[in-house]
C-alpha atoms as a printed R data frame, in Angstrom:
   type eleno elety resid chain resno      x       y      z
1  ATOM     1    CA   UNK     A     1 29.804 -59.608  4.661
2  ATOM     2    CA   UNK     A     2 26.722 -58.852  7.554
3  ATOM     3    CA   UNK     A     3 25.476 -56.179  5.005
4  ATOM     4    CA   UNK     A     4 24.478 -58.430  2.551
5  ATOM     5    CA   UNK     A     5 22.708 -60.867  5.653
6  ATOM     6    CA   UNK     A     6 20.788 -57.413  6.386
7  ATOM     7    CA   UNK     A     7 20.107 -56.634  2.436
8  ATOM     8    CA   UNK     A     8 18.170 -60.128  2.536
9  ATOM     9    CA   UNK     A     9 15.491 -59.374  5.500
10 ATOM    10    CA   UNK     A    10 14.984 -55.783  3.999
11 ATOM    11    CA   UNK     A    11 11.996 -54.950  2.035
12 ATOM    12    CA   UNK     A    12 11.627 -53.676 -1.812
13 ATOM    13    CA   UNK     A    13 12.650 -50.227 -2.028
14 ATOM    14    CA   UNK     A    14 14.633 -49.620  1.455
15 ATOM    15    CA   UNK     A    15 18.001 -48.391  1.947
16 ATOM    16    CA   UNK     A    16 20.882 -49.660  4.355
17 ATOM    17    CA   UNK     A    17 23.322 -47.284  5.212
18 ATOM    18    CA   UNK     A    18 26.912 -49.134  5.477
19 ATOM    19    CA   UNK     A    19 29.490 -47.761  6.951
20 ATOM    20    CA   UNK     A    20 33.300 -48.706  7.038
21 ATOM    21    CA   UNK     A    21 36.578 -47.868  7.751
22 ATOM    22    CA   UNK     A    22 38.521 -50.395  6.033
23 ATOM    23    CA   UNK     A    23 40.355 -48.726  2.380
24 ATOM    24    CA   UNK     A    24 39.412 -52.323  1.046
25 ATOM    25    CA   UNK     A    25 35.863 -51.667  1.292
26 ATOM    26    CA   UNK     A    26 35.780 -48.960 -1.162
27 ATOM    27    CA   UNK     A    27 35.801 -52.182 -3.704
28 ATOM    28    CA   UNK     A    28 34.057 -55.222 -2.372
29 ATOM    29    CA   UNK     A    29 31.078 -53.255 -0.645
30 ATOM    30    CA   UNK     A    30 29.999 -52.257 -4.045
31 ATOM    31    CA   UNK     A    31 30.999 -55.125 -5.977
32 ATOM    32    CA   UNK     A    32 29.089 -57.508 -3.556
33 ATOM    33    CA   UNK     A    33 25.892 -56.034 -3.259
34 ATOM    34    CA   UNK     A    34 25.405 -55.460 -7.128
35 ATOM    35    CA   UNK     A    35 26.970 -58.995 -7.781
36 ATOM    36    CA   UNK     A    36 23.551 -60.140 -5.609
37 ATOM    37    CA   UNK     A    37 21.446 -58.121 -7.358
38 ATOM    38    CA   UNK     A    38 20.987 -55.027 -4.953
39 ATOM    39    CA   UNK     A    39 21.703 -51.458 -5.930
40 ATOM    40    CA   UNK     A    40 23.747 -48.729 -5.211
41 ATOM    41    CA   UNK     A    41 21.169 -45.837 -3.934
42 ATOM    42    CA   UNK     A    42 24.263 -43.070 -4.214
43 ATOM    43    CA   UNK     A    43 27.807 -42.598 -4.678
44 ATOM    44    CA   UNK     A    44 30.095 -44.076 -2.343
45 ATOM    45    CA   UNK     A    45 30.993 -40.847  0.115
46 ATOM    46    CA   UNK     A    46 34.419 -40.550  2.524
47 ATOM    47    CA   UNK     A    47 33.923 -38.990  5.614
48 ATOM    48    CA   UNK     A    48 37.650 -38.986  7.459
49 ATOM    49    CA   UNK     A    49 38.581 -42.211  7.484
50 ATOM    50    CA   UNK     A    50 34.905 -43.650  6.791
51 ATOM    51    CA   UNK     A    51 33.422 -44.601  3.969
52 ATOM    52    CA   UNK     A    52 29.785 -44.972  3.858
53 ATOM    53    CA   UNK     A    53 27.541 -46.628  0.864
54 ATOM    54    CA   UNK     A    54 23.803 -46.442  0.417
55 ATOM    55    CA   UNK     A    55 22.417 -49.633 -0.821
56 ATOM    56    CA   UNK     A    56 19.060 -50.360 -2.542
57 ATOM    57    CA   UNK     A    57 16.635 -53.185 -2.193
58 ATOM    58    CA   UNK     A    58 15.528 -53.538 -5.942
59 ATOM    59    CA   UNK     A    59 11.863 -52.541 -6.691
């Protein structure tokens, strides 16, 4: 997952926008980043056929 390689250079506090078009990423984009400890900055949102998540670099 390259979101989670870009979660690692990112400071305290920042937010990466991910976006996807994959149904299957509804799950494991979540799951993943809280499984390594980052957070979810908002609810996951569908735009068309994207979905797009808002992760959190922990404070």
């Amino acid at each position: 997952m390259y979101a989670l390689e870009a979660l690692q250079s990112m400071k305290p506090g920042q937010v990466l926008q991910v976006i996807a078009d994959c149904p299957q990423s509804f799950r494991s984009v979540p799951e993943e980043a809280v499984k390594h400890g980052y957070l979810l900055a908002a609810a996951p949102e569908k735009r068309g056929q994207d979905l797009y998540f808002y992760i959190r670099i922990p404070l």
